[in-house]
C-alpha positions in Angstrom: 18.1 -11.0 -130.5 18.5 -10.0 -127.1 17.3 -12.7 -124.2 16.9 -12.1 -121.0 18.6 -14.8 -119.0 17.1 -15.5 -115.5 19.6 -17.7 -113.1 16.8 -20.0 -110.4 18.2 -23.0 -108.5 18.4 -25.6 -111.2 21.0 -22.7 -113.4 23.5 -24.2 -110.5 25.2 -27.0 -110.9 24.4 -30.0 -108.1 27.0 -30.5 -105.2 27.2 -32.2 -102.1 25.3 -29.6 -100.1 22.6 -30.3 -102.6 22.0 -33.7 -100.8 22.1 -33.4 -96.9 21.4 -36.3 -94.4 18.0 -36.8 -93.6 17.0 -35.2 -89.9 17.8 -33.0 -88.3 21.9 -32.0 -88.0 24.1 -29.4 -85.3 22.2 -27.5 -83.3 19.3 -27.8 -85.1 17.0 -30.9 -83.6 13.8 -32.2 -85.0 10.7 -32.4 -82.9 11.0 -35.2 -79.9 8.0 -37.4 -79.6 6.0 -37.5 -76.1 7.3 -40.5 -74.7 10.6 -38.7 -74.4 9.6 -35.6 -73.1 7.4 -37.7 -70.4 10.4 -40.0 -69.7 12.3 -37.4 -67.1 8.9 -36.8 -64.9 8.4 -40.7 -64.7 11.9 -41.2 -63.8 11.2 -38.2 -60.9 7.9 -40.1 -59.9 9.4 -43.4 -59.6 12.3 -42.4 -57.8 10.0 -40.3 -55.6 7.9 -43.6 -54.8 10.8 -46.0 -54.3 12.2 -43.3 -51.2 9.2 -43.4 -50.1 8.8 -46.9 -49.6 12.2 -47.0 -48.6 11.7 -44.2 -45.9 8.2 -46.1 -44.8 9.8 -49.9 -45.0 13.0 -48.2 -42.0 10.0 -46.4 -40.0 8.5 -48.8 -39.6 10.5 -51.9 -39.1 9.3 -53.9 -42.3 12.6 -53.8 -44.0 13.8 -56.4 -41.9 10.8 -58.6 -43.8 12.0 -57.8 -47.0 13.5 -61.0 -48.5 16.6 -60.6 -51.0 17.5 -62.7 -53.9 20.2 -63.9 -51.6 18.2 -64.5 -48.6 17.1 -67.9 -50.0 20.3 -69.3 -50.0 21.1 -67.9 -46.7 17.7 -69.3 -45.4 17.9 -72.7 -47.4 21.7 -72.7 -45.4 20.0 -72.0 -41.7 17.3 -74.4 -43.0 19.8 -77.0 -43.3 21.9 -76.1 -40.5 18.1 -76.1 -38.1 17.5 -79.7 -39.8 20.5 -81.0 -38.7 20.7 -79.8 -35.0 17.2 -81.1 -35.0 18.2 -84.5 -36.6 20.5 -84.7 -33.7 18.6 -83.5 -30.9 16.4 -86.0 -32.1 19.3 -89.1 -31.9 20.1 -87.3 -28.8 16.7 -87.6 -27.4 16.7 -91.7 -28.3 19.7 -92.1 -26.9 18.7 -90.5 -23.5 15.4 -92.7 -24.1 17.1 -95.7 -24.4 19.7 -94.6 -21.4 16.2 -94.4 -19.6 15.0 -97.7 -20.5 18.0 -99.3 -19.0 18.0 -97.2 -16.0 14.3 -98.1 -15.4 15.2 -101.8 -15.9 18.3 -101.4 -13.6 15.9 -100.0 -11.3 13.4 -102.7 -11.7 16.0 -105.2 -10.8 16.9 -103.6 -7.5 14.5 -103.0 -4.8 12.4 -100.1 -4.2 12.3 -97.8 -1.7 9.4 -99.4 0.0 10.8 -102.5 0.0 14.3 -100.7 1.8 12.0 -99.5 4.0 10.6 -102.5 5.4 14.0 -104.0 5.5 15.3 -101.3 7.3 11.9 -101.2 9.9 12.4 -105.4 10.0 16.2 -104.8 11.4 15.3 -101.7 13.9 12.4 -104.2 15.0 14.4 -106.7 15.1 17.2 -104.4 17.3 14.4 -102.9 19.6 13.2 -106.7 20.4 17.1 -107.0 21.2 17.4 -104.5 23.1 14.0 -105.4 25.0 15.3 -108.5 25.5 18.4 -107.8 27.3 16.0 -104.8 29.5 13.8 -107.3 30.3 16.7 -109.9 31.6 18.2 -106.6 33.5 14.8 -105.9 35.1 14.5 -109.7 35.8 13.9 -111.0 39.6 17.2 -111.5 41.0 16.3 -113.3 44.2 20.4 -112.6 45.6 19.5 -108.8 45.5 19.9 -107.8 49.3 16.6 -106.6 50.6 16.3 -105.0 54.0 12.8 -105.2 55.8 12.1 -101.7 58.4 9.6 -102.5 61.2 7.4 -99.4 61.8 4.9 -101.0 63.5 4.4 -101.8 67.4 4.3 -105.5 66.6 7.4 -107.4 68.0 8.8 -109.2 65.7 6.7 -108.7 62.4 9.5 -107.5 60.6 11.3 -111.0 61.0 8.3 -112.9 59.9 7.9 -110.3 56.7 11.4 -111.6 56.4 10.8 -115.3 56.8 8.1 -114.9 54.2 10.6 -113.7 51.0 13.5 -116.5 52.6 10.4 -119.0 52.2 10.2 -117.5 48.7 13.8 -118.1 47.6 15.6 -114.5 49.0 19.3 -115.5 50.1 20.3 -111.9 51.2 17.4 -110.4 53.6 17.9 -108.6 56.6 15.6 -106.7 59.5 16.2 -103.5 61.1 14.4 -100.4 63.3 13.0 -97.6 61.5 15.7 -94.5 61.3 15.2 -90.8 60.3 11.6 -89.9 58.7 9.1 -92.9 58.2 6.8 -92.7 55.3 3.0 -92.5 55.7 2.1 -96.2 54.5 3.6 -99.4 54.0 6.2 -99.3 50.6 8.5 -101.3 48.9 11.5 -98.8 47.8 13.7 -99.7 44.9 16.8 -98.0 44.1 17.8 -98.6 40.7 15.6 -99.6 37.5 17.3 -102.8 37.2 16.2 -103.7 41.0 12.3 -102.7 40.0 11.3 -106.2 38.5 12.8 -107.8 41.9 11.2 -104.7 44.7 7.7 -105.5 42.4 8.2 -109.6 43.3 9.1 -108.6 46.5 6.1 -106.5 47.1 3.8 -108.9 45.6 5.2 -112.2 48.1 4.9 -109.8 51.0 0.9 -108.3 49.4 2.2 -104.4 49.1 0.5 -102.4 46.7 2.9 -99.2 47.0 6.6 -99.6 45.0 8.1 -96.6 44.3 11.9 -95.6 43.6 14.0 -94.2 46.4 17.3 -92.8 46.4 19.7 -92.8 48.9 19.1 -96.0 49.6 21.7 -98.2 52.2 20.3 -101.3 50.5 18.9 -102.0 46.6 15.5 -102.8 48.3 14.0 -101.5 51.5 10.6 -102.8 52.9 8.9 -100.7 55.3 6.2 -101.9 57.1 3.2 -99.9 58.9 0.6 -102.4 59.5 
């Protein structure tokens, strides 16, 4: 009997090429999913945005507001470093406060200006009163100063009685005389110096002259010319 034998795939015995891996192998690659075919485009994107803000943050100065993870130690170290210059401006300040204090009670100890002042005005008082003092003794009446009397008149002898009149009055040193040169236009007692003014005033007032005035060139202190 004659059969007709027909060879399929199970005529064959199994191997190990009967049993491949599961997936795909070599060149050949199964199907990727869409989460990895989108991952390259949202890698672009991102990187896209992040030079952007980048480019945006240097254009426009706020990169220099952006705070690092390390910036907060750096700051925490300024903050520390501020806190303690401030803790010591702070002692410095007190310390310039309480220099203060002392200088304001060293100052309230001494006196003030005001108190200077009236010193100072009490002493140059006190030196002016001096120094009026010893003017006033050098303007006083010195009765020895030699005083000449000038008769300008056409009375005989009424120069000698002018002159009897200041000897009565306590004048040591008085002499009479003619009129020489120019003769002034009214009677006048004539002083030389400032010192002699107290005495040519006493003199003018014993005698009843109104007119002293100082004269120089003088041959004595005090010349008396009369004219009535």
């Amino acid at each position: 009997m004659a059969k007709q034998d027909k060879e399929t795939y199970d005529s064959y015995e199994k191997d190990v090429y009967d049993n491949p891996p599961a997936g795909p192998m070599g060149v050949h690659r199964g199907a990727r999913s869409a989460a990895s075919r989108a991952m390259p485009y949202v890698i672009v994107i991102i990187v896209a945005l992040l030079a952007g803000l980048l480019f945006w943050s240097i254009y426009s100065g706020e990169i220099n507001n952006l705070k690092m993870p390390w910036s907060s130690q750096e700051s925490s170290t300024t903050s520390s470093a501020e806190k303690s210059k401030s803790g010591k401006s702070k002692s410095k300040s007190q310390s310039d406060s309480a220099s203060g204090n002392k200088t304001d009670a060293s100052n309230a100890d001494s006196p003030t200006d005001s108190q200077q002042n009236d010193q100072n005005a009490d002493q140059n008082a006190g030196q002016n009163a001096e120094q009026t003092d010893n003017a006033t003794a050098q303007q006083a009446v010195n009765t020895g100063t030699e005083v000449r009397v000038v008769n300008a008149t056409n009375i005989t002898g009424y120069a000698q009685s002018k002159a009897d009149v200041l000897t009565q009055a306590g004048y040591t040193s008085v002499s009479v005389s003619n009129p020489t040169g120019n003769v002034p236009s009214q009677t006048v007692v004539w002083y030389q110096n400032e010192t002699d003014k107290a005495t040519a005033e006493n003199v003018a007032q014993t005698l009843g002259i109104s007119n002293v005035q100082q004269s120089d060139g003088l041959v004595t202190p005090i010349v008396v010319v009369l004219l009535d």
